[in-house]
C-alpha positions as a printed Julia matrix, in Angstrom:
136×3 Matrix{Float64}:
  79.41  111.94  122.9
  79.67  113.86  126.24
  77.26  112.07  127.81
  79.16  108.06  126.92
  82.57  109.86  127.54
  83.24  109.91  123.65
  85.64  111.66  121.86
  85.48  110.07  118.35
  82.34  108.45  116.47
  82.34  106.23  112.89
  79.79  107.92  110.92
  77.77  105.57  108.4
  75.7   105.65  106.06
  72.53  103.67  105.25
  73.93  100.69  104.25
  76.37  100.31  107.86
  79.09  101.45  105.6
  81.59  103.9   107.26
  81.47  106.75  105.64
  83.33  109.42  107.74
  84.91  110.23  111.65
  83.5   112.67  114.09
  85.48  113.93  116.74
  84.77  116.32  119.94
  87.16  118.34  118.2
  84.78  118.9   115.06
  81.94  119.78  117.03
  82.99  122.18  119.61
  86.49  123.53  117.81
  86.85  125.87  115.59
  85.09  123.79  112.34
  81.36  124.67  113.44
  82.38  128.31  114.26
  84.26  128.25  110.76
  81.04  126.56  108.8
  78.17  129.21  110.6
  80.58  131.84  109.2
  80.57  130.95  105.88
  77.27  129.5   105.46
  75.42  131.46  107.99
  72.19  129.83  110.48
  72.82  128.44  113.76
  74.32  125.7   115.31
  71.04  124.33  115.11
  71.42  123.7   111.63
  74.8   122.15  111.76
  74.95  118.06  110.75
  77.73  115.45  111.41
  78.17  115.79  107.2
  79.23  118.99  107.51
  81.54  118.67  110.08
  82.38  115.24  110.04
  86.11  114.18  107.58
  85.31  111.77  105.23
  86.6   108.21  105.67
  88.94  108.87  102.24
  90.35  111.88  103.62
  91.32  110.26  107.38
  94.76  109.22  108.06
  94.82  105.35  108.94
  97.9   102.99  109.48
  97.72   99.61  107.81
  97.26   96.76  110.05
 100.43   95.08  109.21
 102.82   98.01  110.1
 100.65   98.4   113.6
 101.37   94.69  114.31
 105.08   95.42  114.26
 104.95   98.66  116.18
 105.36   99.94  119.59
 103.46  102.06  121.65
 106.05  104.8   121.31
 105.66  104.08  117.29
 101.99  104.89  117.84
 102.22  107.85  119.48
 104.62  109.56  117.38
 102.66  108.91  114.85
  99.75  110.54  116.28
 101.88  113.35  117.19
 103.04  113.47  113.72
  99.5   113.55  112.36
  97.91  116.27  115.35
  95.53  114.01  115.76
  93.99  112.11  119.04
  92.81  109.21  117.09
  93.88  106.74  114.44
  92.09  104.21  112.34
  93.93  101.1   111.85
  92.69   99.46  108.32
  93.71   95.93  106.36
  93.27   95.67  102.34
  91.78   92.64  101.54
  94.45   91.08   98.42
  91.86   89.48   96.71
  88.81   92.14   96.39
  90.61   95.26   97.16
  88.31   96.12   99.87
  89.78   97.99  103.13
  88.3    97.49  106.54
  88.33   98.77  109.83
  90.09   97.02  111.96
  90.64   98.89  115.11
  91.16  102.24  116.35
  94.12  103.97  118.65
  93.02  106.61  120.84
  95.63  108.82  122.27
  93.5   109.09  125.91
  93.36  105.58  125.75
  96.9   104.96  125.51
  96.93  107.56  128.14
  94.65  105.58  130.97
  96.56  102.13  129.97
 100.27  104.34  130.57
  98.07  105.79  133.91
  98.66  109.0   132.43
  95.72  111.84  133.12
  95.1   113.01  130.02
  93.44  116.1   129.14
  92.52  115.6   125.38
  91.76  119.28  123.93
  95.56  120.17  125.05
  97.31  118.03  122.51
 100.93  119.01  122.94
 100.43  118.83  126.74
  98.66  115.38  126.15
 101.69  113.88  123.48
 104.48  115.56  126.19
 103.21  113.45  128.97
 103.01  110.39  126.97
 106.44  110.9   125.64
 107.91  111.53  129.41
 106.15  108.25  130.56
 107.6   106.11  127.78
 110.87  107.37  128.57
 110.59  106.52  132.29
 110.65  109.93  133.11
């Protein structure tokens, strides 16, 4: 992730279905600290499953409501959720089945606004997002 400038990877399983998100957050916060304390080992032993949030358990914003939205609609959002990243998702009608249809990043918003953003300091990050929207 360092190394492609990544901050955010689908994790799948076997059969290319997603199965969970892994952010730089998860593996250099406080979650692998967290998980060595309670399970003991080293960070050797750590793997994306147990750091990784399962796809059922992530926070995504349906397709339909993202094609009506604004930037400033997406960024509150994030805000909202203290999260850098957001999985946009579409329910098929017929089968039932949702799928991955895109995914906001809050640094990306950032380089498209020409906004440096620093992504570990979130409420430095949203603050200069919300200051460019405004004009400011």
């Amino acid at each position: 992730m360092t190394a492609r400038n990544v901050r955010m990877l689908l994790v799948l399983d076997a059969d290319q279905f997603v199965v969970g998100l892994i952010t730089a957050c998860d593996t250099q916060g406080q979650r692998p600290i967290e998980w060595l304390h309670d399970r003991g080992g080293n960070y050797a032993d750590l793997r994306v499953s147990d750091l990784m949030t399962v796809i059922q358990d992530t926070d995504t914003l349906d397709l339909r409501d993202v094609l009506a939205a604004e930037v400033g609609h997406i960024i509150a959002t994030l805000k909202a959720w203290g999260r850098q990243h957001a999985v946009v998702t579409e329910r098929n009608p017929i089968t039932g089945a949702t799928y991955i249809r895109g995914i906001f990043s809050a640094t990306q918003i950032g380089r498209q606004l020409g906004i440096a953003v620093q992504p570990f300091d979130i409420e430095t990050m949203f603050a200069n997002l919300d200051l460019t929207l405004r004009g400011e």
